[in-house]
C-alpha positions as CSV (number, residue, x, y, z in Angstrom):
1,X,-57.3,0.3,50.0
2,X,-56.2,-3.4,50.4
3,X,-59.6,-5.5,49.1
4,X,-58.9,-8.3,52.0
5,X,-58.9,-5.7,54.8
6,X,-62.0,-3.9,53.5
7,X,-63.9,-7.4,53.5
8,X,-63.1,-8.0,56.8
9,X,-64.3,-6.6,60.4
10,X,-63.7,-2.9,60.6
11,X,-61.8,-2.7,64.2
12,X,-64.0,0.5,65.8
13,X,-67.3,-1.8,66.0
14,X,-66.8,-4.7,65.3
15,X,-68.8,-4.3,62.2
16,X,-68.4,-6.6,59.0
17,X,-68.2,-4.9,55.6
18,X,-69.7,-6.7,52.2
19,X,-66.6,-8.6,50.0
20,X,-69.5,-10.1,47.7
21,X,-71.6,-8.1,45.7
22,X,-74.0,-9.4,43.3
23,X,-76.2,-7.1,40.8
24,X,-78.7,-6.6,38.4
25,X,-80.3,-4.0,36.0
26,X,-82.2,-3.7,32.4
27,X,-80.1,-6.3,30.1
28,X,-77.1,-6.4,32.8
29,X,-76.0,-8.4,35.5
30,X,-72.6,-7.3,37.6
31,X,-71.2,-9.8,39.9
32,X,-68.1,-8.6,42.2
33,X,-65.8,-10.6,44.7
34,X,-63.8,-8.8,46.1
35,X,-61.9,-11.9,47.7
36,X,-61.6,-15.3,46.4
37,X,-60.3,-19.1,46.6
38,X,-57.5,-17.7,44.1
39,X,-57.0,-15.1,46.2
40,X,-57.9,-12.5,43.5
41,X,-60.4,-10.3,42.8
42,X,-62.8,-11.6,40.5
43,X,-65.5,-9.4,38.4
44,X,-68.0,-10.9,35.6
45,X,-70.0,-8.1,33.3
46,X,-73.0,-9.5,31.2
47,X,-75.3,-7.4,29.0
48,X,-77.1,-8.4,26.1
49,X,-76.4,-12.1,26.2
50,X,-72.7,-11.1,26.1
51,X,-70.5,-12.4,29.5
52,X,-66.9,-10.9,30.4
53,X,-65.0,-11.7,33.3
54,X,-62.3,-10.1,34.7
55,X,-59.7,-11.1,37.7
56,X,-56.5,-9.7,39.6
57,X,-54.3,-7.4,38.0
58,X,-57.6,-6.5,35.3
59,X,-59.5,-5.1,38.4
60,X,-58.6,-1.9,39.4
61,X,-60.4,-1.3,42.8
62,X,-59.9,2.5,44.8
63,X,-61.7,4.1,47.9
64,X,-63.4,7.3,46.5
65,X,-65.6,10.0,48.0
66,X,-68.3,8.1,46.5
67,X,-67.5,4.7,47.9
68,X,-64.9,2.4,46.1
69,X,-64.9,2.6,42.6
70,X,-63.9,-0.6,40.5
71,X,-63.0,-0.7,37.2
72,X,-62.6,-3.0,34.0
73,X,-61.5,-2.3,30.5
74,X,-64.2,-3.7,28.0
75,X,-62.7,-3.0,24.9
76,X,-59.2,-1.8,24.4
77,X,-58.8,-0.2,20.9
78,X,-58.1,-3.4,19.2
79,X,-58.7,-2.9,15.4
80,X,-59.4,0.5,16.0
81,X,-62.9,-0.9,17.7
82,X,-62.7,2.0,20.4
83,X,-62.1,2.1,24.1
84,X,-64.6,1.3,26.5
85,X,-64.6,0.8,30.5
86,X,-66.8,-0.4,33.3
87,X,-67.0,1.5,36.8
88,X,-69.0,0.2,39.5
89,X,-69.8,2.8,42.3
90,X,-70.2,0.6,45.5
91,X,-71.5,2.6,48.6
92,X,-70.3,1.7,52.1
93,X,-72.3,-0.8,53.8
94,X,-72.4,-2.1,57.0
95,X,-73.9,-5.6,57.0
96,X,-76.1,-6.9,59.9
97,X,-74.5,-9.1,61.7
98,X,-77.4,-11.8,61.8
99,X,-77.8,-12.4,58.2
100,X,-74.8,-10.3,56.7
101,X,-76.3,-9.5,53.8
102,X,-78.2,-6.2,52.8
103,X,-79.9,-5.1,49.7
104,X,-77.9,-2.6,48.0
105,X,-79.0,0.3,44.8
106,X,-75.9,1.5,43.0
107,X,-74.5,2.6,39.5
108,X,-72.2,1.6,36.9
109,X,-70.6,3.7,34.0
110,X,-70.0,3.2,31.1
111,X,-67.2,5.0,29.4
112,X,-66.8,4.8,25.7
113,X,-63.9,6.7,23.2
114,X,-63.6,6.3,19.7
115,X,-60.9,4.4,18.8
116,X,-59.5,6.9,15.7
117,X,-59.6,10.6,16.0
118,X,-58.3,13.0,13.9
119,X,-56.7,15.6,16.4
120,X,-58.6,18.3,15.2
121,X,-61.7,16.5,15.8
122,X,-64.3,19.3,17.2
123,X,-66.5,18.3,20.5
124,X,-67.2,15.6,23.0
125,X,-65.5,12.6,22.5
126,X,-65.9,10.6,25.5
127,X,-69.2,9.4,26.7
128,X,-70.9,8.2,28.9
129,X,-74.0,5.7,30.0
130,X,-75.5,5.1,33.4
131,X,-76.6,1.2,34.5
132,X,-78.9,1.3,37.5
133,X,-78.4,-1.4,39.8
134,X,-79.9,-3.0,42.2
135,X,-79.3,-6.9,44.3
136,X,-77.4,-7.8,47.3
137,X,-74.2,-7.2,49.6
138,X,-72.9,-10.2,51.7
139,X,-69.6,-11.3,53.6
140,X,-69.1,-14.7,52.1
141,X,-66.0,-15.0,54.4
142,X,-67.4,-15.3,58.0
């Protein structure tokens, strides 16, 4: 789904969806735009005291079942450090057209891989660990 359109007024109501999404949990704080002066997508992870940020082309952003799903890649497999990926669930929202903001609860994943396996290697390789989020949906564009 195009990121622009979704951050704009739906055209059945009139209603204005969230392009802005800004969240926190234990140790983590997510911060999403979906739009931007550079016209990109832009997406900065912190955990820990560590900050990544993403934009464009290292988003990948698609409508789900369980809302639109938005991913980074974290770590690569670089020096055989591993793979490891960031998806952010966000829910559907429809933001009150007085303040256009809302208060959203969501959930990220992370998704981590060994970066060398022997092929025989018996058992789960992939894993995973929830973040529970909480903080706040606005249209920044109106």
């Amino acid at each position: 789904m195009n990121q622009t359109k979704q951050a704009s007024r739906t055209d059945q109501n009139n209603i204005l969806q969230p392009n802005l999404f800004e969240l926190y949990g234990y140790d983590t704080q997510i911060n999403y735009s979906a739009t931007s002066i550079a016209g990109v997508p832009l997406l900065t992870y912190s955990q820990n005291g560590t900050m990544l940020s993403f934009r464009g082309d290292e988003i990948r952003s698609e409508q789900t079942s369980l809302g639109q799903s938005v991913t980074v890649v974290l770590k690569n497999n670089q020096a055989d450090q591993g793979f490891e990926s960031l998806t952010l669930l966000l829910p559907t929202i429809n933001l009150p057209q007085e303040s256009l903001t809302s208060s959203v609860t969501t959930l990220a994943i992370l998704s981590r891989l060994p970066g060398f396996i022997a092929p025989d290697t018996p058992g789960q390789l992939q894993r995973y660990q929830p973040l529970f989020l909480y903080g706040t949906a606005q249209n920044v564009n109106s």
